[in-house]
C-alpha positions, 0 to 999 in steps of 0.5 A: 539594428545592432541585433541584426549586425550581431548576429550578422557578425555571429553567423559569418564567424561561424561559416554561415549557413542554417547548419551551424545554428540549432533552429530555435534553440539557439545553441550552436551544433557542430557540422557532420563534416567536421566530426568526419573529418577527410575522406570518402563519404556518400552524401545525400548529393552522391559521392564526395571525397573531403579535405578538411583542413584547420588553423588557428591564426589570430588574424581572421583572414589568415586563419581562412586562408591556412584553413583553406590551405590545410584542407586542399593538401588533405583533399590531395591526399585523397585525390592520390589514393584515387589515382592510386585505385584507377591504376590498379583498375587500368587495363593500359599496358603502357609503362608510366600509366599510373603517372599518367593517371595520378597526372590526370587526376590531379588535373581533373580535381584541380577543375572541379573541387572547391571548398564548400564550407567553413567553421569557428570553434569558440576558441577560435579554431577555423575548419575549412571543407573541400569537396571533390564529387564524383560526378564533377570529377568525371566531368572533369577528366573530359576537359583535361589535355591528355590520352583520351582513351585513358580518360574514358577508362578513368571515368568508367573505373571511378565508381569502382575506384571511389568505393574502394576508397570508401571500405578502406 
């Protein structure tokens, strides 16, 4: 019963999840995500933008929550170079569209992104991943307050936006 507890305790300060452990090996291998770093990436699940962010707080549920913090204003980062591109794709002639769509944006990945991971170096330093997808993103400008017209030319230009994002 200990050796359950134990390893319990191991994996929760470790994020969790079958990444964080080498099966049968028992050394513990770093997640992909932590080496990218943030970002735009094409993932197995489609197109994703990163923020990872990272504390190092003594207190467990500080460092989570500062870990938390520091990938979502990466993430933001993110969010604005894609509003950034999609104005530059707008074929809108009104006079703050690019405003309007950092607005729009910011909105659309405030509904759908969401920190999907964790992880605790051995001294002590937490790594928090947000992901924003592409696909969730989309779904997302549907249901934000603002100019239809320009939602849709948001949707039908994120491909092109996201992959200028990815060569930069």
């Amino acid at each position: 019963m200990k050796r359950l507890v134990a390893a319990a305790v191991l994996l929760a300060a470790c994020g969790g999840g079958s990444k964080n452990v080498r099966p049968g090996g028992g050394s513990v291998v770093t997640p992909e995500w932590v080496s990218q770093g943030t970002g735009a990436f094409y993932v197995e699940a489609g197109k994703q933008l990163h923020g990872v962010g990272s504390a190092s707080a003594a207190d467990p549920k500080t460092r989570r929550q500062q870990a938390d913090e520091a990938a979502q204003q990466q993430l933001s980062g993110g969010v604005d170079a894609l509003a950034q591109s999609l104005a530059r794709l707008s074929e809108s002639s009104a006079g703050n569209t690019a405003g309007i769509i950092a607005g729009l944006a910011k909105k659309a990945a405030a509904q759908s992104a969401g920190i999907r991971d964790h992880w605790v170096t051995l001294d002590g330093t937490e790594q928090s991943l947000m992901v924003l997808d592409l696909g969730g993103f989309r779904s997302a400008l549907q249901s934000v307050d603002g100019d239809e017209k320009l939602k849709r030319e948001m949707s039908a230009n994120a491909e092109k936006a996201f992959d200028s994002l990815m060569r930069q």
